[in-house]
C-alpha positions as CSV (number, residue, x, y, z in Angstrom):
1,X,0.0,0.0,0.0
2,X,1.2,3.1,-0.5
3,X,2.7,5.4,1.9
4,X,1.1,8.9,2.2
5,X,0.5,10.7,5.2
6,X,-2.6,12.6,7.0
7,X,-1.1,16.1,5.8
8,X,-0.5,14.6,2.7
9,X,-4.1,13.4,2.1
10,X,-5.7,15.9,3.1
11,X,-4.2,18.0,1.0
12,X,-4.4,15.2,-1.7
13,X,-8.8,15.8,-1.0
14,X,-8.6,19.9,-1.5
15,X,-6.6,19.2,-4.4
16,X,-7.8,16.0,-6.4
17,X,-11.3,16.0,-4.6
18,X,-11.8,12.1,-5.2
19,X,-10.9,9.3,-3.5
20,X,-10.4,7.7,-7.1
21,X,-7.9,10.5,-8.7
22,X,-6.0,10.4,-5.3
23,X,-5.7,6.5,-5.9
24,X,-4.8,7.0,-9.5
25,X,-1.6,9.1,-8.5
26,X,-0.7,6.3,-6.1
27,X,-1.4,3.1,-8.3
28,X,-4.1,2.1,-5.6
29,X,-7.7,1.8,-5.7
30,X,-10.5,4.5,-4.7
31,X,-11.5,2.0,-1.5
32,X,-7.7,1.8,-0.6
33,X,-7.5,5.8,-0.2
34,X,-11.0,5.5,1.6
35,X,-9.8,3.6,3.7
36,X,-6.7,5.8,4.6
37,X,-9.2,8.5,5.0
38,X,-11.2,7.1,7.5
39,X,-8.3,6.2,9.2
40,X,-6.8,9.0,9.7
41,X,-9.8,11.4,10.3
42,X,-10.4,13.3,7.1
43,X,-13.7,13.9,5.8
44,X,-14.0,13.5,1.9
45,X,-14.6,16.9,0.3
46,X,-17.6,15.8,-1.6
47,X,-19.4,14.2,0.7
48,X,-21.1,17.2,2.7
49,X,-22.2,19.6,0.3
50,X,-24.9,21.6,1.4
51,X,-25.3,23.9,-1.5
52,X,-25.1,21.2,-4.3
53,X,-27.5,19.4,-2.4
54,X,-30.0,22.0,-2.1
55,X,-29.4,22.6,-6.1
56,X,-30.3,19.0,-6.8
57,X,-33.1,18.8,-4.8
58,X,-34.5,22.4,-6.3
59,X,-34.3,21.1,-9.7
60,X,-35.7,18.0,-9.2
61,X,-38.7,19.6,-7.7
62,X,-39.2,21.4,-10.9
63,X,-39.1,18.5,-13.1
64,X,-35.7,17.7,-14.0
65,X,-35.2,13.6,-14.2
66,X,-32.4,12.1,-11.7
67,X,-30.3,10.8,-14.8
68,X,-30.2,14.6,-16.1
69,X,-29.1,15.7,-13.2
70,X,-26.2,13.1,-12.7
71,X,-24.8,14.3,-15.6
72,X,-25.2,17.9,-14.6
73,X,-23.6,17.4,-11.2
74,X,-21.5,15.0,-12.4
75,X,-22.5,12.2,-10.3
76,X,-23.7,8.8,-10.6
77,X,-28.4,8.5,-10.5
78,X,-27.8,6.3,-7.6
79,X,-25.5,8.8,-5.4
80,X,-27.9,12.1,-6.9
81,X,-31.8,9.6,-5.6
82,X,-29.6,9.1,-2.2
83,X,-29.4,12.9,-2.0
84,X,-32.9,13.4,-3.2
85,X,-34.5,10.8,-1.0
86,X,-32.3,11.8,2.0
87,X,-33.9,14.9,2.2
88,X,-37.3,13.4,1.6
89,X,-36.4,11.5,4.9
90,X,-35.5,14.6,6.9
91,X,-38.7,16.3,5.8
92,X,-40.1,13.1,7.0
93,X,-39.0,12.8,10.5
94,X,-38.9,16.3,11.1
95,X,-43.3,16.0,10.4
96,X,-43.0,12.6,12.6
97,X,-41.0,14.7,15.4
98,X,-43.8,17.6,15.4
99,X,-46.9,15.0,15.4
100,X,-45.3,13.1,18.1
101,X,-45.3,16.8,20.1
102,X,-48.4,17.4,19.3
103,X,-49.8,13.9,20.9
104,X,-48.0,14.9,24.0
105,X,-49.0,17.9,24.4
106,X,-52.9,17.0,23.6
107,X,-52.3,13.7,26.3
108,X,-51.3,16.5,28.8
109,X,-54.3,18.5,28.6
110,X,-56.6,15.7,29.8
């Protein structure tokens, strides 16, 4: 395996963004560097992206089909649904969380 430090990975990520470009400078594979990453504590630089979330999730609202915006985003459908029905799920539990309240509070009154 190959021999990179924290400080070098992590300024691999700013750089190279993907686990899979990091391993193609190494001769290693994308799960190898993954691996290395979780290892040594750094976050992916792709993985938590608020604003391109929020984009996706807009524009699939208005109509636009997952595939078209895989390509736009340049990700794969399956990783563009997981952000689309991810926030479905927060939406979700956020209306459970404020019926459940709700129940309590009406179970107090009695």
């Amino acid at each position: 395996m190959a021999k990179i430090t924290k400080a070098q990975l992590a300024k691999l990520q700013k750089k190279h963004k993907t686990d899979a470009a990091i391993g193609e400078l190494f001769g290693i594979t994308r799960q190898a560097v993954h691996q290395m990453r979780k290892k040594y504590g750094v976050d992916s630089s792709i993985v938590d992206n608020p604003q391109r979330n929020a984009d996706i999730i807009k524009a699939y609202d208005s109509g636009a089909s997952g595939t078209a915006l895989a390509k736009k985003f340049g990700l794969s459908v399956s990783q563009t649904y997981r952000v689309i029905n991810e926030s479905k799920g927060k939406i979700k539990r956020a209306a459970a969380k404020s019926v459940k309240k709700a129940a309590k509070k009406a179970k107090k009154k009695r």
